[in-house]
ROSE-4610 file (N, C-alpha, C; in Angstrom, 1 decimal, always signed):
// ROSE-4610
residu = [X/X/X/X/X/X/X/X/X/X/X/X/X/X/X/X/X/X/X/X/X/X/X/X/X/X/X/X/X/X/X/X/X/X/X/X/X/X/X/X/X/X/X/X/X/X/X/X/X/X/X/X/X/X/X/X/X/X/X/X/X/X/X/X/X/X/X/X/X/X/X/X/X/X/X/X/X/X/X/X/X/X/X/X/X/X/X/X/X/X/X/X/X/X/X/X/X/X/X/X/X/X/X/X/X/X/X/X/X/X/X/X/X/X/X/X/X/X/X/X/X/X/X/X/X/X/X/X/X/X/X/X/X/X/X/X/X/X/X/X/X/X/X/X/X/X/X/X/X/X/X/X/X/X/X/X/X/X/X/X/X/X/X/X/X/X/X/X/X/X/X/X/X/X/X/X/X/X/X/X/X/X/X/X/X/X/X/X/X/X/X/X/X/X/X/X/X/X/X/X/X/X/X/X/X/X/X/X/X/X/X/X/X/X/X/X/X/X/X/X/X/X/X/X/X/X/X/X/X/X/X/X/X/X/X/X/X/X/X/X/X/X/X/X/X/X/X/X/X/X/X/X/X/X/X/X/X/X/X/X/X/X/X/X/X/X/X/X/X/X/X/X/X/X/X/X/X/X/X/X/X/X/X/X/X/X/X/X/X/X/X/X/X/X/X/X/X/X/X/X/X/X/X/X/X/X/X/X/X/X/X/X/X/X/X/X/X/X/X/X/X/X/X/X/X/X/X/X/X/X/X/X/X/X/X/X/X/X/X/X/X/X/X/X/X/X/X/X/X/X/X/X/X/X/X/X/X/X/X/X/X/X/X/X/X/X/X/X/X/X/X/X/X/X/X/X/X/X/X/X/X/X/X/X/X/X/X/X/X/X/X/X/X/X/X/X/X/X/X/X/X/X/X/X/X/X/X/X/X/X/X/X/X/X/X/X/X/X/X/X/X/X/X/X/X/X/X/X/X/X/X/X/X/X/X/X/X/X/X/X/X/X/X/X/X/X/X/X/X/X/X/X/X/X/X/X/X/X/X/X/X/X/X/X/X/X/X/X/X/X/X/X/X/X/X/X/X/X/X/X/X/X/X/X/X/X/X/X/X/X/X/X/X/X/X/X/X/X/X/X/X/X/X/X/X/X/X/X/X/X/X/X/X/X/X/X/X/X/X/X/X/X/X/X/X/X/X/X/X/X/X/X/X/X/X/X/X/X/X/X/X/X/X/X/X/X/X/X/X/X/X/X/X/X/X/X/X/X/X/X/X/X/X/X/X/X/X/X/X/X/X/X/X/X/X/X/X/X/X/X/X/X/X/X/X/X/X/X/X/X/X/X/X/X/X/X/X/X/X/X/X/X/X/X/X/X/X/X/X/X/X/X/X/X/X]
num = [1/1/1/2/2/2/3/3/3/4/4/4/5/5/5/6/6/6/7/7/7/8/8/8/9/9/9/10/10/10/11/11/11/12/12/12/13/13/13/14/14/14/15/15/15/16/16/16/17/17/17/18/18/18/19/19/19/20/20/20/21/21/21/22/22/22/23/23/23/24/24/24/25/25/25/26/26/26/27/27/27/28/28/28/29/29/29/30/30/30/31/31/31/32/32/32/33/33/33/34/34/34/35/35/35/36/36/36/37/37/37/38/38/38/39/39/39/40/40/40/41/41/41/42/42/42/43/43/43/44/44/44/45/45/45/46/46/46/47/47/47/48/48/48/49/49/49/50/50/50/51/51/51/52/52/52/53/53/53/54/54/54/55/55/55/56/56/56/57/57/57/58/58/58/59/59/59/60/60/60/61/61/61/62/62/62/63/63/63/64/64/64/65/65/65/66/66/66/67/67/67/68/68/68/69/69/69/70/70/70/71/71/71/72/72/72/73/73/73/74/74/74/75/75/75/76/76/76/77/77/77/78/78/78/79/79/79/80/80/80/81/81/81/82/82/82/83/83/83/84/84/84/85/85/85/86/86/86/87/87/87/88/88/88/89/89/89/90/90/90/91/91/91/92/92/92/93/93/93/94/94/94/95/95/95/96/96/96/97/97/97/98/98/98/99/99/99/100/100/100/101/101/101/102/102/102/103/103/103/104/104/104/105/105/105/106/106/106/107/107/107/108/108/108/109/109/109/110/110/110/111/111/111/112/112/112/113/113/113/114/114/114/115/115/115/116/116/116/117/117/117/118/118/118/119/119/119/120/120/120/121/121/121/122/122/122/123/123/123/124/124/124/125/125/125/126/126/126/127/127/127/128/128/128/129/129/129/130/130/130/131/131/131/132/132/132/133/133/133/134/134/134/135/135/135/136/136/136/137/137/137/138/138/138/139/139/139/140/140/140/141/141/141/142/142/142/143/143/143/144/144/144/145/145/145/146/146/146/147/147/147/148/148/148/149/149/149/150/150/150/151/151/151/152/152/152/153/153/153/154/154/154/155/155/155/156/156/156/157/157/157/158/158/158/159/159/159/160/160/160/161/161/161/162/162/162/163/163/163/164/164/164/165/165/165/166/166/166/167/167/167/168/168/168/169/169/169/170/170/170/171/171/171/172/172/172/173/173/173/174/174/174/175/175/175/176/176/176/177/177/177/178/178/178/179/179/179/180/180/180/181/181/181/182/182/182/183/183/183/184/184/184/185/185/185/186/186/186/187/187/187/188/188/188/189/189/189/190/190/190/191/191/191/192/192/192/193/193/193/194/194/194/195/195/195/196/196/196/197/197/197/198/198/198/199/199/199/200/200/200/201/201/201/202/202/202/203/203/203/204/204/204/205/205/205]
x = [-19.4/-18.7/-19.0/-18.9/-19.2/-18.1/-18.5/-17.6/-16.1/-15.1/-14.0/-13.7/-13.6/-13.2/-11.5/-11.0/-9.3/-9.1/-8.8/-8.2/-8.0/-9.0/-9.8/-8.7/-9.0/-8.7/-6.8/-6.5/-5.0/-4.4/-5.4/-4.7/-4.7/-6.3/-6.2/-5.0/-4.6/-3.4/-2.1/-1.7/-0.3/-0.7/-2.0/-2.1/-1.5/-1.7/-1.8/-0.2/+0.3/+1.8/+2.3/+2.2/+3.2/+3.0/+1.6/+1.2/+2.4/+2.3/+2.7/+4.2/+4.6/+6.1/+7.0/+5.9/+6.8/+6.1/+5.1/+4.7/+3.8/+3.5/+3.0/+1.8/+1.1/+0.4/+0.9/+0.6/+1.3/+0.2/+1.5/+0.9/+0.1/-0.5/-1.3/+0.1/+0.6/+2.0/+2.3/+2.6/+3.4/+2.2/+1.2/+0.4/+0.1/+0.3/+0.3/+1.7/+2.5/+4.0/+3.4/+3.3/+3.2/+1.9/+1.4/+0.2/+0.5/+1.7/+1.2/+0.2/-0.3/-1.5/-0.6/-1.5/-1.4/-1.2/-2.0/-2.3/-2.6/-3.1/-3.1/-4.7/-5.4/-6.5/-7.2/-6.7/-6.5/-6.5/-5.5/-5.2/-6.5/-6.7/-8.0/-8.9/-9.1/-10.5/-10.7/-9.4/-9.7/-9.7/-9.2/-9.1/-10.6/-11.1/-13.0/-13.4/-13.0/-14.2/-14.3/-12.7/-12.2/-12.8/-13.3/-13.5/-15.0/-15.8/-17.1/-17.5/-16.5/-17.2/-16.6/-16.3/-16.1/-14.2/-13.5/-12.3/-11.2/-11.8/-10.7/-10.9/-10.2/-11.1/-10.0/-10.5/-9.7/-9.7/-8.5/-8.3/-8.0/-8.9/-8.5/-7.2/-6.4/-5.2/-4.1/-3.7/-2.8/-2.4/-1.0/-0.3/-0.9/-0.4/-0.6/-2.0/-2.8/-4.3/-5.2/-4.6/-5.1/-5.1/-6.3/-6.5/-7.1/-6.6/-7.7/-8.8/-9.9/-11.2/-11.0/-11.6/-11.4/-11.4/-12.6/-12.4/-11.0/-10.3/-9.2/-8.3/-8.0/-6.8/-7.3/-8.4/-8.5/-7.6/-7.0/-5.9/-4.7/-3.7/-2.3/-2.4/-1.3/-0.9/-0.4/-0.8/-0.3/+1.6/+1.6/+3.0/+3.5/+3.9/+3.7/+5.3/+5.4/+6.5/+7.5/+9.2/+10.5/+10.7/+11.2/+12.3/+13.3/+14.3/+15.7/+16.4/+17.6/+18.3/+19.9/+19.6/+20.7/+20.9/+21.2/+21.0/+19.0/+18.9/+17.4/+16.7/+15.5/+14.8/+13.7/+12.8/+11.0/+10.8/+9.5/+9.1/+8.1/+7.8/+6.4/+5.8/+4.0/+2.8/+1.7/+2.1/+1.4/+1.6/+0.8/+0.8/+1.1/+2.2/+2.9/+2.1/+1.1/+1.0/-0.2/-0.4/-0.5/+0.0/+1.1/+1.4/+0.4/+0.4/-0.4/+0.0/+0.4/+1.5/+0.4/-0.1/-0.1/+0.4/-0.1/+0.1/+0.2/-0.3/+0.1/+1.2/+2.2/+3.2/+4.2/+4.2/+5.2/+4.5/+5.4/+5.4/+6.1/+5.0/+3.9/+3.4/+2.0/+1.8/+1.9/+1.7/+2.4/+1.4/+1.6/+0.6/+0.8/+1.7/+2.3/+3.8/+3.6/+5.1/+5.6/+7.1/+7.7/+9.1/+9.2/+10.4/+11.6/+12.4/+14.1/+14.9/+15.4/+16.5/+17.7/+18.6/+20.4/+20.8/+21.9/+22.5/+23.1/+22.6/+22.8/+23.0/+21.9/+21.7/+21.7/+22.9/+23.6/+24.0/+24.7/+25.2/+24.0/+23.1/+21.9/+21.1/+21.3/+20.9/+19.6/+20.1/+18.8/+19.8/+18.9/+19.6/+18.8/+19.0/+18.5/+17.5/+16.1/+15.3/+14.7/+15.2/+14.1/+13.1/+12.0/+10.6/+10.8/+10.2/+10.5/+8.7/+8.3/+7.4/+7.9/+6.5/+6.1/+5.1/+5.1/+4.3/+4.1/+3.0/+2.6/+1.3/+1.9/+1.1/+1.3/+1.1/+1.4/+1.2/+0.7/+0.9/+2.5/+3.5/+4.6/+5.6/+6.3/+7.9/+8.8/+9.8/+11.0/+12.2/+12.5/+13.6/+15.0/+16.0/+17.3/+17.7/+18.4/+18.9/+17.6/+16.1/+14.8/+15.6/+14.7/+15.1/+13.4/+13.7/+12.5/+12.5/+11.5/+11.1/+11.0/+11.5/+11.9/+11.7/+10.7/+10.5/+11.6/+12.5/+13.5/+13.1/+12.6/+12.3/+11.0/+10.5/+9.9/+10.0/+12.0/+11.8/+12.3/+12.5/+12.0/+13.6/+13.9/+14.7/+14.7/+15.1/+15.1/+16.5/+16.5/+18.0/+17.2/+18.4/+18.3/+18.3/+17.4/+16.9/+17.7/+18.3/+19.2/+18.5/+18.4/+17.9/+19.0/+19.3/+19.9/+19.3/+18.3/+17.8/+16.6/+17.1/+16.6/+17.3/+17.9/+18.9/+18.6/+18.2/+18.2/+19.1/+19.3/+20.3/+20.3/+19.5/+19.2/+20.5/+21.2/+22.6/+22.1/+22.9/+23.1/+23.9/+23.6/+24.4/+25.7/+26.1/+27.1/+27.7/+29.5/+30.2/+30.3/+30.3/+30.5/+29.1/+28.1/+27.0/+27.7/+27.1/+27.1/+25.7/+25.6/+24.7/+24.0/+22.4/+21.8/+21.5/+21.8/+21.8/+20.6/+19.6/+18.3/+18.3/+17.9/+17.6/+15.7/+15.3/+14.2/+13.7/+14.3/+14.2/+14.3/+15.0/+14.9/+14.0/+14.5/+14.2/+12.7/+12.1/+10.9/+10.9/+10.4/+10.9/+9.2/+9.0/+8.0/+8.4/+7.7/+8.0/+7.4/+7.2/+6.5/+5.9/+6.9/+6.7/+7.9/+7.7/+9.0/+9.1/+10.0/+10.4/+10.0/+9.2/+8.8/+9.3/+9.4/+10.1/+10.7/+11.5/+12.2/+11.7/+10.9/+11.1/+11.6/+11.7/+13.3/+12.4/+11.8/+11.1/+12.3/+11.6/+12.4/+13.8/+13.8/+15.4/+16.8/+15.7/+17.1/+16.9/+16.3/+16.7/+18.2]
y = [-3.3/-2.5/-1.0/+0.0/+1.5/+1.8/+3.0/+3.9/+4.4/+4.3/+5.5/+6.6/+7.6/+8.6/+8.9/+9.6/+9.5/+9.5/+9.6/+9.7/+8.2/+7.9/+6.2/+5.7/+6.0/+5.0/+4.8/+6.0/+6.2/+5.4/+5.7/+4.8/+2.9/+2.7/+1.4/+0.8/+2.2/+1.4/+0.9/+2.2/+2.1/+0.5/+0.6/-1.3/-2.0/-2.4/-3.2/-3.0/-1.8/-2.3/-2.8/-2.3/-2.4/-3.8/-4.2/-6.4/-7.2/-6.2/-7.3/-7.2/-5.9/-5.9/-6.0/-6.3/-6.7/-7.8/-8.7/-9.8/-9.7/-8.2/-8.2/-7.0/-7.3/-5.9/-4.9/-3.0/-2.4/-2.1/-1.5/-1.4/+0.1/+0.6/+1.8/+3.0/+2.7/+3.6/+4.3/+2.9/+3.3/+3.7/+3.5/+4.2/+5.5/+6.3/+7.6/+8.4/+7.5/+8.3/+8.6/+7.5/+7.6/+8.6/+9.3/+10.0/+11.6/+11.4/+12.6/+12.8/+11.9/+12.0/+12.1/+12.9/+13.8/+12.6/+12.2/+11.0/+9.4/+8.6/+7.1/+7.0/+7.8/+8.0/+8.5/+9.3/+9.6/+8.6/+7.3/+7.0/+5.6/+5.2/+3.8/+4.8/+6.5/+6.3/+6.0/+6.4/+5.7/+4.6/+3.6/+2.3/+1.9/+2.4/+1.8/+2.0/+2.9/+3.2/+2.4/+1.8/+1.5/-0.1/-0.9/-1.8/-1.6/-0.8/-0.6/-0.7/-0.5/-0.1/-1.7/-2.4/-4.0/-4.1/-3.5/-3.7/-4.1/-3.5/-4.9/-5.2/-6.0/-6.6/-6.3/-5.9/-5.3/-6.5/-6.8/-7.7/-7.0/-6.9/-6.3/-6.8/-6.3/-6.8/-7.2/-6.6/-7.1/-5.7/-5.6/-4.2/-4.6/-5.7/-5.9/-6.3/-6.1/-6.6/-6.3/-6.2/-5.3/-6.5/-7.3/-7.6/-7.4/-8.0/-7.3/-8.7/-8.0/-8.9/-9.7/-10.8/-12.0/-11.3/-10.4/-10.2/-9.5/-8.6/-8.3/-8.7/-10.0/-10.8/-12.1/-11.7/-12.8/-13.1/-11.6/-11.4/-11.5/-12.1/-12.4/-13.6/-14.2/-15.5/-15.5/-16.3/-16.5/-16.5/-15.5/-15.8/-17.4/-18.2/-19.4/-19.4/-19.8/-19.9/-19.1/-19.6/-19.6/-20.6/-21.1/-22.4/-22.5/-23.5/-22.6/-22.8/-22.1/-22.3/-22.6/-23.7/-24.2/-25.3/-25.6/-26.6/-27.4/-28.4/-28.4/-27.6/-26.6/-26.5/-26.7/-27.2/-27.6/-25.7/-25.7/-24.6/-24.1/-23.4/-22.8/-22.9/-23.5/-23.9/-22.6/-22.0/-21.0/-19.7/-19.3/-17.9/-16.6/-16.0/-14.9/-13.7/-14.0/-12.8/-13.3/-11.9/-12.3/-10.9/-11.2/-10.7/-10.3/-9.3/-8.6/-8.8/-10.4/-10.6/-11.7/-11.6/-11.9/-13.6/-15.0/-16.0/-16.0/-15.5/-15.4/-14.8/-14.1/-13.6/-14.4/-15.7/-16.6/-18.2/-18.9/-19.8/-21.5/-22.1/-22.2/-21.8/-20.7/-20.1/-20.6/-20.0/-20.2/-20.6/-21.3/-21.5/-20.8/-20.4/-19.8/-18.9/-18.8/-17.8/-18.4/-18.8/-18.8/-18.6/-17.8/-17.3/-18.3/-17.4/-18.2/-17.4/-18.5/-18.1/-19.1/-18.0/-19.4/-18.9/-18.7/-18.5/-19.9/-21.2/-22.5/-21.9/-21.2/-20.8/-19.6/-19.2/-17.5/-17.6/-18.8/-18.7/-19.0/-19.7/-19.5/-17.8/-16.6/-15.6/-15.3/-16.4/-16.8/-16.2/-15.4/-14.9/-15.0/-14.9/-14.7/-13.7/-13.7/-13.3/-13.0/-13.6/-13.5/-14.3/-14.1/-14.9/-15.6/-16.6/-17.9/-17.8/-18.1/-18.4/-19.9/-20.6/-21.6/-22.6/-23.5/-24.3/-25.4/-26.1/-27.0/-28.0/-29.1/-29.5/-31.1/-32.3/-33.5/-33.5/-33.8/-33.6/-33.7/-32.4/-32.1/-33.2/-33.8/-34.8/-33.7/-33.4/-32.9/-33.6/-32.7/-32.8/-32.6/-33.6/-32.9/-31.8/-31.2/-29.3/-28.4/-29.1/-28.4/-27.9/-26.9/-26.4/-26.9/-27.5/-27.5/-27.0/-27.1/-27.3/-28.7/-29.1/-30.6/-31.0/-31.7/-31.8/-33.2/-33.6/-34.1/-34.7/-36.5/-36.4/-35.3/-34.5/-33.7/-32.3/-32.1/-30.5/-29.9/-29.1/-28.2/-27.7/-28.0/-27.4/-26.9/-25.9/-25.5/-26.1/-26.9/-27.6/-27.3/-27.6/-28.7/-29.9/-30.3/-31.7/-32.4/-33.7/-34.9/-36.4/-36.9/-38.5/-39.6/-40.5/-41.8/-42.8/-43.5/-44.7/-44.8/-45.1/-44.8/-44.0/-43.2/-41.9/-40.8/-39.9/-38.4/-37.3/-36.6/-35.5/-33.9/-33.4/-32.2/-31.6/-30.5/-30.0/-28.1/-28.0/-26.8/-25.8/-24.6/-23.6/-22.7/-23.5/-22.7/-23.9/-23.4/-24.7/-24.5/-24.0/-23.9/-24.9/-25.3/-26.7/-27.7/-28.6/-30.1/-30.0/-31.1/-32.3/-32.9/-32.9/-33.8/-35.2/-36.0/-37.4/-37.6/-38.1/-39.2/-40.2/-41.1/-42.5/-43.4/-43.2/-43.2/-44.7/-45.3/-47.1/-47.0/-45.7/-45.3/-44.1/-42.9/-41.5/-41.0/-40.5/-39.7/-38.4/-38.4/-37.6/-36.8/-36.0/-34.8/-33.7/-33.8/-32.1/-31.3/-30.4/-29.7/-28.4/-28.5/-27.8/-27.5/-27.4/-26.6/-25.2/-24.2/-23.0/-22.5/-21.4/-21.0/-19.3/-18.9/-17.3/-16.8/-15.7/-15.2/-13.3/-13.4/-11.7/-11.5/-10.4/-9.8/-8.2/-8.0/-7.0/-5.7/-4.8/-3.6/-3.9/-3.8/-3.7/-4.8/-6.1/-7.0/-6.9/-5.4/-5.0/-4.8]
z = [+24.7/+25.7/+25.4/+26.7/+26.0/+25.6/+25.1/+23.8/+24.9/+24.8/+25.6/+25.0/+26.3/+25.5/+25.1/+24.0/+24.5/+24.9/+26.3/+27.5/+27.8/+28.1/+28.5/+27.9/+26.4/+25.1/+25.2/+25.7/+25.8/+27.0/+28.1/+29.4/+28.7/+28.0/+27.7/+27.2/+26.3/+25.4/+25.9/+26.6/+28.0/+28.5/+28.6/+29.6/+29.0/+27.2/+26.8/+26.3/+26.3/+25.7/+27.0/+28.1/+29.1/+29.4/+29.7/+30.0/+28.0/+27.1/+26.0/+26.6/+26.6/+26.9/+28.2/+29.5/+30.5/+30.6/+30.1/+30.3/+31.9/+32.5/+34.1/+33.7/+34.2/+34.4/+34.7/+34.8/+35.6/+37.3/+37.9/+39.3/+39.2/+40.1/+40.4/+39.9/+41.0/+40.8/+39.7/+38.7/+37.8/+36.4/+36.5/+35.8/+36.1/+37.4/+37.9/+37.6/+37.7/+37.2/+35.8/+35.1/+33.4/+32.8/+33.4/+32.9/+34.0/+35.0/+35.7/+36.2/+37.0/+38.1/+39.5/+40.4/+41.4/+42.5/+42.4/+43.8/+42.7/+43.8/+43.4/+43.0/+43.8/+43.7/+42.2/+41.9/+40.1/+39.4/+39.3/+38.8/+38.6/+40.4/+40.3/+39.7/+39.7/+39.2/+37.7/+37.1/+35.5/+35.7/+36.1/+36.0/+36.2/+37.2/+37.9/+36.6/+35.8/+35.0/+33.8/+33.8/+32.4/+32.8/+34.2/+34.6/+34.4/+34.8/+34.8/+33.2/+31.8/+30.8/+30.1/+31.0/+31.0/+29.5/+29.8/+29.1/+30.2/+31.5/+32.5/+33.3/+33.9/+35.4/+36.7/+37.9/+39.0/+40.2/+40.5/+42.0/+43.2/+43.9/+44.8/+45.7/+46.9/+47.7/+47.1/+45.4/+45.0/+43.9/+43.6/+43.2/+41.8/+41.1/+39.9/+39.8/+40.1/+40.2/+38.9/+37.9/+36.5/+35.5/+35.0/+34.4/+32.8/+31.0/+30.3/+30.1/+30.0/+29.6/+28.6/+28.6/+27.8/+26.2/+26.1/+24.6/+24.2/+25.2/+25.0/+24.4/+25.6/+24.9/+24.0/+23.1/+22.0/+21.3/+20.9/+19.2/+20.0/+19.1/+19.2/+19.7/+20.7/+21.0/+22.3/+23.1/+24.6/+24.5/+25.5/+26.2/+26.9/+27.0/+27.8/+28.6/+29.7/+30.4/+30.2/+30.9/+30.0/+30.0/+28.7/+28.0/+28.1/+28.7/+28.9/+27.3/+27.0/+26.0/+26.4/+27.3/+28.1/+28.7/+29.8/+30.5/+30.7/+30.5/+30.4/+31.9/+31.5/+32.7/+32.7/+33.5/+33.8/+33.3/+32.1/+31.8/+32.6/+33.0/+33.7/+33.1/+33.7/+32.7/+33.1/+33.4/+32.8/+32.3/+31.4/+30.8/+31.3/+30.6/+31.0/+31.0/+30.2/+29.0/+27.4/+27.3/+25.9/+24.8/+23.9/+23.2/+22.1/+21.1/+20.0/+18.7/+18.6/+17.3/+16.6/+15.1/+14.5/+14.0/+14.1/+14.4/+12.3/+11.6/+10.6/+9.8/+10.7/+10.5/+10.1/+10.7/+10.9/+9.7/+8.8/+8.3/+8.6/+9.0/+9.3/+10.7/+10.8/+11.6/+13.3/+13.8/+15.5/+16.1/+17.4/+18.2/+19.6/+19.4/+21.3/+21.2/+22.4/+21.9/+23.1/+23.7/+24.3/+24.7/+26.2/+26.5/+26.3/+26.1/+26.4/+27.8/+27.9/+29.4/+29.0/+28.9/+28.7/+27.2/+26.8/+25.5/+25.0/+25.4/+24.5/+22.8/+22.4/+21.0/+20.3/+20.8/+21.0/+19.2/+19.0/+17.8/+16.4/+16.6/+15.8/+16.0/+17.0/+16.8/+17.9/+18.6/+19.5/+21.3/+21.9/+23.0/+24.0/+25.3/+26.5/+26.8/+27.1/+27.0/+25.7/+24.6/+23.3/+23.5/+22.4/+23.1/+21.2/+21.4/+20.2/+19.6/+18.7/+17.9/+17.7/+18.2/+17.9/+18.0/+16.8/+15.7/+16.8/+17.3/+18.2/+17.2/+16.4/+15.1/+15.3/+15.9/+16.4/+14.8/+14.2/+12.2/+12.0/+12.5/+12.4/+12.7/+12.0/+12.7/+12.2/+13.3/+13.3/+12.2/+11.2/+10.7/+11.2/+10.6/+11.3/+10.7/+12.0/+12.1/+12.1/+12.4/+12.6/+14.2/+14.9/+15.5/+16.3/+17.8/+18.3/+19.7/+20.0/+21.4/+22.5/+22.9/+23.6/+24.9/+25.1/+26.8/+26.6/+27.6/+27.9/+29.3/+29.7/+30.9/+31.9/+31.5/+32.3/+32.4/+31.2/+31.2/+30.3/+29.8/+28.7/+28.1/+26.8/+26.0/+25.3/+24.3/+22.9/+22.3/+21.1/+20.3/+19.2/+18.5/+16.8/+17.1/+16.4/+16.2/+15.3/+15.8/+15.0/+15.2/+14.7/+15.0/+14.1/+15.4/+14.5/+15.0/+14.4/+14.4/+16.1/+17.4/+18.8/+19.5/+18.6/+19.4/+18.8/+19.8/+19.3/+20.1/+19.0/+19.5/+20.0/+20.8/+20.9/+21.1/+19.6/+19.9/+19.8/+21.0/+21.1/+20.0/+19.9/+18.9/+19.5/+20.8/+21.1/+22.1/+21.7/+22.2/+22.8/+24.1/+25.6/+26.2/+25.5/+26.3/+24.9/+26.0/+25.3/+24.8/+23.8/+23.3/+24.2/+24.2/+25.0/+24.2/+24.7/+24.1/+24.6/+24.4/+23.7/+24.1/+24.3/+24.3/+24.3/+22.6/+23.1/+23.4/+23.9/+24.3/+25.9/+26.5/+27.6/+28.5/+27.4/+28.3/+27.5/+27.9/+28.1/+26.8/+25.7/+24.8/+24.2/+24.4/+24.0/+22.8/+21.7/+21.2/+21.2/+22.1/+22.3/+21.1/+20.2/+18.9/+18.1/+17.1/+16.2/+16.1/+16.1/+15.9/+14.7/+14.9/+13.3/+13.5/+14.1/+14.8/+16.0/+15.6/+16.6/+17.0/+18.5/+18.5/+19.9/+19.3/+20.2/+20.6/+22.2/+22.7/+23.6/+23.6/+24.4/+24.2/+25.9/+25.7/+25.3/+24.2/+24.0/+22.3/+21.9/+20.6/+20.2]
């Protein structure tokens, strides 16, 4: 790819925090607020250029139309859906994002990162909108009080893991939810990974 100059190098960067930390591209707009450009016009011509020197890719008919190039987003770890940390919900299958985090940060290292929605696990430290590090290792069996990831039927939980014999327990960290009861002679049970981190972006520092 060619060389940028700072300026370039500076708009690239704004991209890349604003896609890690709102999980969206930004729009034309809000890249002309953020730099003090005059018109909107200012603002695509960095972008054409920053697309011509192959570090992103542009969709036309769309605000967020700002993609980065594949070699871009090699480093860190996919964003993946939200998971609720509540009542079970079907997670979104596709990618939010990709965050700039280090999959070696975390023991044993991560394979994805995914959102939380719901304070089920307010009392383990775990809040609404925190994004979870996690370990996706069929290798892995869940210990009890492991903390996983749980497709239930078709949708998606974060608990502590409990097992008695053909019963498992996905228990929540906060008494206001119940216990999802298990039945694996009956129900549909996936783990979709175990919990190896917790990060906590912008504004739910």
């Amino acid at each position: 790819m060619d060389e940028l100059t700072p300026r370039q190098s500076e708009i690239l960067g704004w991209i890349r925090t604003r896609m890690a930390e709102d999980s969206l591209p930004p729009t034309r707009a809000e890249l002309m607020r953020a730099f003090g450009f005059r018109s909107p016009n200012a603002a695509e011509s960095h972008l054409r250029v920053l697309a011509r020197k192959g570090y992103i890719l542009l969709q036309n008919g769309t605000a967020r139309g700002i993609r980065l190039c594949a070699s871009e987003e090699e480093t860190g770890l996919p964003l993946i859906g939200r998971v609720a940390a509540g009542q079970p919900m079907l997670a979104e299958e596709f990618r939010e994002g990709q965050l700039p985090v280090d999959p070696k940060l975390f023991s044993p290292g991560a394979d994805y990162l995914l959102r939380v929605q719901g304070m089920s696990m307010r009392d383990a430290g775990i809040l609404d909108g925190d994004i979870l590090a996690v370990r996706h290792d069929a290798s892995l069996t869940p210990q009890d009080g492991q903390m996983v990831v749980a497709r239930v039927n078709g949708e998606v939980t974060v608990k502590r893991w409990k097992r008695d014999g053909k019963q498992v327990w996905l228990l929540p960290e906060n008494p206001d939810f119940s216990p999802i009861s298990v039945d694996l002679q009956r129900d549909s049970l996936t783990i979709e990974g175990v919990v190896v981190g917790l990060l906590r972006i912008g504004g739910n520092l």
